[in-house]
C-alpha positions as CSV (number, residue, x, y, z in Angstrom):
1,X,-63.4,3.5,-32.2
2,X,-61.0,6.0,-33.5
3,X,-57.8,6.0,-32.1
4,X,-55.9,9.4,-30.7
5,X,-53.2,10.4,-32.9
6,X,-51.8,13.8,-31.3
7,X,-48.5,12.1,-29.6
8,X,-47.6,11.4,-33.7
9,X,-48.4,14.8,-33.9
10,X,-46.5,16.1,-31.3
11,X,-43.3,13.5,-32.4
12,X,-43.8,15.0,-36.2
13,X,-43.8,18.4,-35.5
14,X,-40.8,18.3,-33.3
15,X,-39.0,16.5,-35.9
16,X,-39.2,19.3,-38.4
17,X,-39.1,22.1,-36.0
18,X,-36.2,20.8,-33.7
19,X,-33.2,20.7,-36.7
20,X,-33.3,24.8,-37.5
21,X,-33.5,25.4,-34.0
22,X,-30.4,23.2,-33.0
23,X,-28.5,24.6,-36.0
24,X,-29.1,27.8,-34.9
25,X,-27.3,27.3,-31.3
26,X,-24.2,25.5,-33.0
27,X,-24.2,28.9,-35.3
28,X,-24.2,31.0,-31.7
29,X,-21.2,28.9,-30.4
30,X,-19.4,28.0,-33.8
31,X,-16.7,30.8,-33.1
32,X,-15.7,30.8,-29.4
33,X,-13.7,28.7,-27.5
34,X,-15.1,26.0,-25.4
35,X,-15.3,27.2,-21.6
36,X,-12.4,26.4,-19.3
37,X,-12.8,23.2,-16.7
38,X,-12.4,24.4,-13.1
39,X,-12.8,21.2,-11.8
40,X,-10.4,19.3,-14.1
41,X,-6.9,18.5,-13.3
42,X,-3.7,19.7,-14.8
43,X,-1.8,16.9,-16.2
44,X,0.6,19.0,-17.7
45,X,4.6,19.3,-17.2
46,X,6.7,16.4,-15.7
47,X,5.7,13.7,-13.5
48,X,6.9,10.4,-12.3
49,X,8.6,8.2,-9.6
50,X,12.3,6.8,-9.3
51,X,13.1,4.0,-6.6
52,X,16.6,2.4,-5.9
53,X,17.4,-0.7,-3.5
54,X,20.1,-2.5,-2.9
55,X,21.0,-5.7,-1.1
56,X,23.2,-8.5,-0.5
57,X,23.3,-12.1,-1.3
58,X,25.7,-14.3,1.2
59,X,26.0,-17.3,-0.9
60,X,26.3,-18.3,-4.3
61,X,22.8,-20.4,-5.2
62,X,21.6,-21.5,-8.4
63,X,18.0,-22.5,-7.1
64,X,17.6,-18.5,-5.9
65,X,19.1,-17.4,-9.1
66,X,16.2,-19.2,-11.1
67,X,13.8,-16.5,-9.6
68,X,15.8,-13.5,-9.3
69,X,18.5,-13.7,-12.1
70,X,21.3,-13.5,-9.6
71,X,23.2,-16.3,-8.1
72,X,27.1,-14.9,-7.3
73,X,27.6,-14.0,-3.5
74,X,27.7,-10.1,-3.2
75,X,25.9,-6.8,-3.7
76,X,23.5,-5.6,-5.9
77,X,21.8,-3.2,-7.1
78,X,17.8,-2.6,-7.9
79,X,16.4,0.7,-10.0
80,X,13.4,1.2,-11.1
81,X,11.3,4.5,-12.3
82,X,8.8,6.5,-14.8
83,X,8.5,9.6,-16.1
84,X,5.9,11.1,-17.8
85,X,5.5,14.5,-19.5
86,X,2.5,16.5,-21.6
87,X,2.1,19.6,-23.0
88,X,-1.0,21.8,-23.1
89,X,-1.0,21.3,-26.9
90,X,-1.5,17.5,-26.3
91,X,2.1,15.9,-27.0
92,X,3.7,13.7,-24.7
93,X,6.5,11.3,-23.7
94,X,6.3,8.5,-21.4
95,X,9.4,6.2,-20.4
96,X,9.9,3.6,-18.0
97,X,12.2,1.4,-16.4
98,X,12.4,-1.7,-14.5
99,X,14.8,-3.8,-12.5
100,X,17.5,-2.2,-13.7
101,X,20.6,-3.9,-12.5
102,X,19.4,-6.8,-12.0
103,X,20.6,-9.3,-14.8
């Protein structure tokens, strides 16, 4: 019985002829620029949220000022926000804030 060696053929042949031709397309695109994403989205510029509340607490309580750090009768005041921006060359700058006001 002999057995039927032309897919080894096939899989050596491709291994020697498929590396020049390869080469040969990274040579055709080595000097331009990569095409432009019309689908993609624009991240770039500024970008962010801010939120404010405020609110009122009639009592003074130590048991509600285990949970929310505040437990003198009066106003306060809640803040919180990011903001994000990126360049087209890659550099960015993110910042963020939380609960500000509240102790």
């Amino acid at each position: 019985m002999t057995a039927n060696n032309y897919p080894l053929h096939a899989c050596l042949l491709f291994t020697f002829l498929a590396p020049p031709a390869l080469a040969a397309d990274d040579a055709e695109t080595a000097g331009k620029e990569p095409p432009e994403c019309k689908y993609c989205p624009d991240y770039s510029g500024w970008s962010g949220w801010v939120e404010a509340g405020i609110g009122y607490q009639d009592q003074d309580d130590y048991h509600f000022g285990r949970y929310t750090g505040e437990v003198d009768e009066g106003f306060l005041v809640n803040a919180d926000g990011e903001v994000n921006y990126r360049n087209q060359d890659g550099t960015f700058v993110e910042g963020q804030a939380e609960d500000l006001g509240i102790d």
